[in-house]
N, C-alpha and C positions, 0 to 999 in steps of 0.2 A: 816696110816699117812695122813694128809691132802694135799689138792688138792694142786699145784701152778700154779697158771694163765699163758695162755696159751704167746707167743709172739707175739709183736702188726702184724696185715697181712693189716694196711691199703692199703700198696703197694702193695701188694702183687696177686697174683691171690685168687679170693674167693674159697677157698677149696669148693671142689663139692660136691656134698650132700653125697655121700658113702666115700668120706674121713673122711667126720665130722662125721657117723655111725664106719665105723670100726676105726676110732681112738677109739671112746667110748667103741668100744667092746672091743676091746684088752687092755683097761686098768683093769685090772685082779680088780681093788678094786669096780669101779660102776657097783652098782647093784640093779635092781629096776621092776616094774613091768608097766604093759601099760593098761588102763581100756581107750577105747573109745567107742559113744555111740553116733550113727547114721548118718555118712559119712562113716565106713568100719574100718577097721582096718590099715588105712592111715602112720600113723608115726610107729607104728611097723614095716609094712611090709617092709620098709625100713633098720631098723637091721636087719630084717631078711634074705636080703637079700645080705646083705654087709660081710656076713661070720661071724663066732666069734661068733655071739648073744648067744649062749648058757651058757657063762659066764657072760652076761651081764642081760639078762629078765629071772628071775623069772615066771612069768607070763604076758601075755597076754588076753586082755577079752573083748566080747562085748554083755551086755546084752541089747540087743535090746530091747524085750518084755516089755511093760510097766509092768506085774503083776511079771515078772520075776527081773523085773531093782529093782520093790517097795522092794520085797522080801530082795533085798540085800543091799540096801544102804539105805533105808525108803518110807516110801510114801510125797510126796512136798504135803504142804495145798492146796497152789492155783491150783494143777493139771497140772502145767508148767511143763517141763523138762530141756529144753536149759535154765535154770538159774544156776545164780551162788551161789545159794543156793545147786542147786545138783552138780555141781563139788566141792562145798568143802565137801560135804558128801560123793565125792565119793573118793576123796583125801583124806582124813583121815581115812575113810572103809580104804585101799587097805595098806595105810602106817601101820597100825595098823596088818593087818596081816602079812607084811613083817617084823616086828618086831617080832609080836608074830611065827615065823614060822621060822626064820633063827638065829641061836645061835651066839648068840653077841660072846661069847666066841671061838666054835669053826672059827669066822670068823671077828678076831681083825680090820683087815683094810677094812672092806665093805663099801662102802660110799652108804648110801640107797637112791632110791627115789621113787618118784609115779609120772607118767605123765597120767595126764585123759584131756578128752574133750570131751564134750555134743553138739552138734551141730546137726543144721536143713537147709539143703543144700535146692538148691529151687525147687517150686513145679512146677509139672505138667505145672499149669497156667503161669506158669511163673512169676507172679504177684510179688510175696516175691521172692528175690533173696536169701536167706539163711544166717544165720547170726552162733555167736558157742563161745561158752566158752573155754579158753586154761587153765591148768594151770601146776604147776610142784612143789612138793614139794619134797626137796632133803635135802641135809649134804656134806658137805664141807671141813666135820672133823669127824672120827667116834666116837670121845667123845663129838661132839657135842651135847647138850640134846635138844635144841628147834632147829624144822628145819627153813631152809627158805624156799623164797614160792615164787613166782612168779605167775601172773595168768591176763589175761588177756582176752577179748574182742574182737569178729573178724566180719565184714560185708563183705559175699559174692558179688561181681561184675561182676562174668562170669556169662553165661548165660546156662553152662551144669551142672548138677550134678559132673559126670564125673571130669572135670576140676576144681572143687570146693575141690573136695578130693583130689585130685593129691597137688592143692596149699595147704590144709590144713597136708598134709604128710610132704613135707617141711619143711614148717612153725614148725612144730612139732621136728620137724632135728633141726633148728636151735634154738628152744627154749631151748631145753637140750642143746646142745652144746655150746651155750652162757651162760648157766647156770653154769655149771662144767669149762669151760676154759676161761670166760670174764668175771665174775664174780666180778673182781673188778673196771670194766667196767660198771656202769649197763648202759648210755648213748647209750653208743657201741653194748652192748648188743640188745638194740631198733632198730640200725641201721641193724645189722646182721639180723635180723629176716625177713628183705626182700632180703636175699641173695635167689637167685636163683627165685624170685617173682619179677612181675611186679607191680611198684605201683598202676594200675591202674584195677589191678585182686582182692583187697584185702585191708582195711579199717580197723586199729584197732584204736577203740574210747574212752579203756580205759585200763588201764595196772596198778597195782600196786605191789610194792616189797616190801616184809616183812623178817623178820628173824633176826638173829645176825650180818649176815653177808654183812646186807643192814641197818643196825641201822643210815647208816650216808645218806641213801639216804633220800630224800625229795619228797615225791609223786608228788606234786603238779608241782614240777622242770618235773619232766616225762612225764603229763601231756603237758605242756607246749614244749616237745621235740616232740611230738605227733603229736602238732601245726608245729611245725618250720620245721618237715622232711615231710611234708604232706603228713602226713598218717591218716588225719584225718580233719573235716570242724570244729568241735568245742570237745573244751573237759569239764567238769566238774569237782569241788571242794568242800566238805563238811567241815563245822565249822571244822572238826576233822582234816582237814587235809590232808583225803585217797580219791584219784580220784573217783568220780561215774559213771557210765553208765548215760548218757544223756536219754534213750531211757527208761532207767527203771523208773526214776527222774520225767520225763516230761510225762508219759502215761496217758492219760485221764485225765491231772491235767486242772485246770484253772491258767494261767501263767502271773505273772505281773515282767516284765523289766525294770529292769534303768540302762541303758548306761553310762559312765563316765570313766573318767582318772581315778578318784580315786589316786590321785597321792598328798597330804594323800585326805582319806574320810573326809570330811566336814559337820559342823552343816547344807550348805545347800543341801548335800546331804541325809542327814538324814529325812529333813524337805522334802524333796522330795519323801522320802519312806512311812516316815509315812502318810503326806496326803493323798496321791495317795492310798497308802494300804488300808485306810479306806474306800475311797470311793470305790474300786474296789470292799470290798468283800460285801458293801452294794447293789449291780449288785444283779438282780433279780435273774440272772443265777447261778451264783456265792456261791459256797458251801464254807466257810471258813476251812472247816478241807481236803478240797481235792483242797488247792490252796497254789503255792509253788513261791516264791518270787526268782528272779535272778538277783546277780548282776552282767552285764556282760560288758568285756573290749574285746575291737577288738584286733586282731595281729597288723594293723596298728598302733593304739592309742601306743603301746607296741614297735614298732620303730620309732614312734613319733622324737627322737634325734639319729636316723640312725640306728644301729644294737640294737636288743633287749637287754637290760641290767636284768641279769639273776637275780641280786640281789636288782633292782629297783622291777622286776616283784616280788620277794618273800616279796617286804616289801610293798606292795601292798596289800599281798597275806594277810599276818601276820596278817595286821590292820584288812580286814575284815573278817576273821576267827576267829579272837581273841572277834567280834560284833558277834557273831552267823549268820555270814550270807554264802549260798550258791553260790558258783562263778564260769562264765561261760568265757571262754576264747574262741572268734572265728573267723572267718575268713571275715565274713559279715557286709563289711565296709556299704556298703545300709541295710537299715533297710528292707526292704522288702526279703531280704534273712533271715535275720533273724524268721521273721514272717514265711514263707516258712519252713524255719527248724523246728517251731513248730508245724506248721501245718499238720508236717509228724509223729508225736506220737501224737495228741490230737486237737478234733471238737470242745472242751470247750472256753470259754471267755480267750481273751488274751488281756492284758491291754500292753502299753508301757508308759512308765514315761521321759518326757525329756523337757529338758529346750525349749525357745522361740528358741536361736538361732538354736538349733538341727531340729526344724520344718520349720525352714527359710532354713534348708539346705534339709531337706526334698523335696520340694518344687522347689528343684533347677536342673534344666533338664540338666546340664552339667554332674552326673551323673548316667544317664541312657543312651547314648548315644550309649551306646554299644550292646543297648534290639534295636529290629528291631521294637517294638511297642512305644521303646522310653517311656516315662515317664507315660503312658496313662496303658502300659504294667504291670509297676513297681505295680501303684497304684492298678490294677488290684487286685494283688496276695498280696500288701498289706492289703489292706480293701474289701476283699473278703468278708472273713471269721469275725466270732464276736469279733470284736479288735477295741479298742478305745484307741485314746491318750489322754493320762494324764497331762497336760500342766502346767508348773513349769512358774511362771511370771520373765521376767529379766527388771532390772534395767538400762537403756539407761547410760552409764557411762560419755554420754556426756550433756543430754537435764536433763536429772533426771528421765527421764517419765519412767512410769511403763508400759512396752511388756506385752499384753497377747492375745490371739487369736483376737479379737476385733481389735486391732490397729496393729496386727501385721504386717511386709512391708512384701512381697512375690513380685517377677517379674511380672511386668505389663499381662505378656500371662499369668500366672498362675492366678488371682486370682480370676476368675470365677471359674475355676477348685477346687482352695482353699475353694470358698463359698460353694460348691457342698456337701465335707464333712464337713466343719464345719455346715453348717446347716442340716444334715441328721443326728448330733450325735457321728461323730465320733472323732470329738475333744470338750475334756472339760476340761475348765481352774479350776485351784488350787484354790479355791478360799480366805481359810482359813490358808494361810502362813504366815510369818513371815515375819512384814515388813525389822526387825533390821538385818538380815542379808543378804541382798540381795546384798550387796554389797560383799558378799565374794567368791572368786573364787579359785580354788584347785591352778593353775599355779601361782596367788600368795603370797598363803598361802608357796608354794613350794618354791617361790624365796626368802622368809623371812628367812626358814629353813636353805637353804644353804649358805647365806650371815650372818646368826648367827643374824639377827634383833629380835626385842623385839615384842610380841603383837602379835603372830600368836596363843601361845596356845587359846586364848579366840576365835577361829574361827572354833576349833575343838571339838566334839561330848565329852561328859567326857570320859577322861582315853585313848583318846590317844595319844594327847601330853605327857601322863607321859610314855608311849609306845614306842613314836620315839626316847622320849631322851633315855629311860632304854636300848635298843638296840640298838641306834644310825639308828634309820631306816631315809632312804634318806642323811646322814650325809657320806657325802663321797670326797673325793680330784676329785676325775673323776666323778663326780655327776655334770653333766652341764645341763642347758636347752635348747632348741632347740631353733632356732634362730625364725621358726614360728610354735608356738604351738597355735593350734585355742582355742579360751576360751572354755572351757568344765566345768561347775558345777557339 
């Protein structure tokens, strides 16, 4: 018979991790087996220890041995292991023989599943603190034909082995347990998974939900809860929809940024991708098939008019998913974190794409205030590394005069500092834009939308406007604008 979800415990005390174990054991229907592979045998030992389990594991397994691992679940091309290429091989290995091995017949109400994890705790040097693939593929219904899936992404932050498997055993607890009894939770589900963890032991950067019984969840929404419970500094978003790994996305890529509201995407944000893109991949350095474009929106941009609006962020999302483009959600109101976070998967050329006023705030030492090097620091770790800005020209909306690095205003202390990199290369103007739309800006494209005025389609890229109206995206009664939303193209 199928599962029904468990009662809400937000009050409640967090059930301890051998409650959440021998509840599971003693439910005579889940039954499933445990493949992990290289922290120990972490979240088994835990049922095993809680009594019962012998109604509940099937099997238990850790092939260590890389020629022993290849043997059973295949050999990976690139030689990796901690990918998520081998936990879904080894999730569908282990489910397939729990099928093939336990008689649907003789055992009507089994609710099957598979929990594997590939992980690499940190080394010796200490250098790599450890990172590891979660996932869990179960049923909910034992006439269910397609499972669901759950699988998710984890970064190590202790400093022991030891203490890395202990938190990934947990972590392991709660992932089943959220799976079989909050299940129509999956939100909740997210929050659970730091039950009995510190948030400050443990990082997960990407998480997606598949199956029947997740057909109404929205990745991208998940994504974005990932942000907002900080459990993570940024997350990623494919055309398709399905959360990425940041760290697999961004490896040894050459990486070109454009920042924006995006609140809708605009002909001049377009005109800002394509020029920039062109000159970017025309960079000596700069290989076109190993360079990945990002459009990315800060957390703050995102409570721009106070608390995040879940279904502003998705119609956001919509538009440029629906463009083929890939989307970064993060936490790095200074662009120099941002930079930073690149510079921790890849030594390649990283371009950033942004309007005049974005480098006039660049430029502006009220925030760095909190770096003990102060603004000198920021730039540091900004333009360390091979990163150039891409400089989009704005429209003076009072003089008419055209911004571009040349006349741009910067604080009188800064604009030695200013001349420094702009004449060393690290800032290059747009030069080949568009004079006719410079006058358009997202925040008023936005106010048009919501006041039902006339003359905003013609400001948008083709086929979005017929987009906003088909889905009513930004069209909303409690759709307000912030009282000071800074101009953002």
């Amino acid at each position: 018979m199928p599962i029904a979800p468990h009662k809400e415990y937000e009050f409640e005390n967090v059930p301890s991790i051998k409650a959440k174990t021998l509840r599971i054991n003693l439910n005579n229907n889940i039954y499933g087996t445990f493949a992990e592979i290289g922290a120990g045998q972490e979240t088994a030992r835990h049922f095993f220890r809680a009594g019962g389990a012998s109604g509940t594991i099937a099997k238990a397994m850790s092939a260590y041995d890389k020629a022993f691992s290849d043997a059973i679940y295949g050999i990976e091309e690139d030689g990796r292991y901690v990918t998520q290429s081998r936990l879904r091989k080894m999730l569908a290995y282990e489910m397939e023989l729990v099928e093939e091995r336990i008689s649907r017949e003789d055992n009507p109400n089994y609710l099957f599943f598979t929990y594997a994890n590939t992980v690499a705790t940190i080394d010796f040097s200490k250098r790599y603190k450890g990172h590891g693939w979660i996932g869990l593929r179960f049923q909910l219904d034992p006439e269910q034909k397609e499972f669901d899936e759950i699988i998710l992404h984890v970064r190590f932050k202790q400093n022991e082995a030891r203490l890395q498997q202990e938190t990934l055993g947990i972590l392991g607890v709660n992932l089943i347990y959220g799976a079989f009894y909050k299940f129509d939770k999956p939100k909740k589900i997210l929050k659970y998974l730091y039950d009995h963890i510190d948030k400050d032991t443990l990082e997960i950067d990407m998480i997606n939900f598949m199956g029947p019984s997740f057909s109404h969840v929205d990745n991208r929404l998940m994504s974005l809860q990932l942000i907002k419970n900080d459990m993570t500094d940024a997350v990623m978003f494919g055309p398709d929809g399905n959360n990425l790994l940041p760290a697999a996305v961004l490896y040894k890529k050459n990486i070109l940024a454009l920042r924006g509201s995006f609140r809708p995407v605009t002909k001049v944000n377009m005109d800002m991708f394509h020029k920039s893109h062109d000159i970017f991949i025309r960079e000596p350095t700069v290989d076109h098939d190993n360079t990945i474009v990002i459009f990315e929106i800060t957390l703050s941009n995102l409570k721009a008019s106070g608390e995040i609006d879940e279904q502003d962020f998705m119609d956001r999302a919509e538009l440029l998913c629906s463009m083929g483009h890939t989307v970064m959600i993060s936490k790095f109101q200074e662009y120099y974190k941002l930079v930073e976070y690149f510079n921790n998967y890849t030594k390649n050329k990283i371009g950033l794409t942004m309007g005049v006023n974005n480098l006039v705030d660049v430029f502006d030492e009220k925030y760095y205030r909190h770096l003990s090097g102060g603004i000198l620091e920021a730039f540091g770790k900004l333009f360390f590394k091979d990163l150039k800005v891409y400089l989009y020209p704005m429209k003076d909306p009072e003089t008419g005069q055209i911004l571009t690095s040349n006349n741009v205003r910067v604080h009188p202390r800064m604009k030695e500092l200013y001349k420094f990199f702009k004449y060393n290369g690290k800032v290059m103007d747009i030069i080949d834009y568009d004079p006719e739309i410079l006058h358009i800006f997202s925040r008023d494209v936005l106010k048009r939308i919501i006041n039902k005025e006339e003359g905003w389609e013609k400001m948008l890229p083709e086929g979005v406007a017929d987009m906003i109206k088909e889905e009513n995206l930004f069209i909303r009664k409690e759709n307000t604008l912030p009282e000071k939303e800074k101009i953002d193209k």
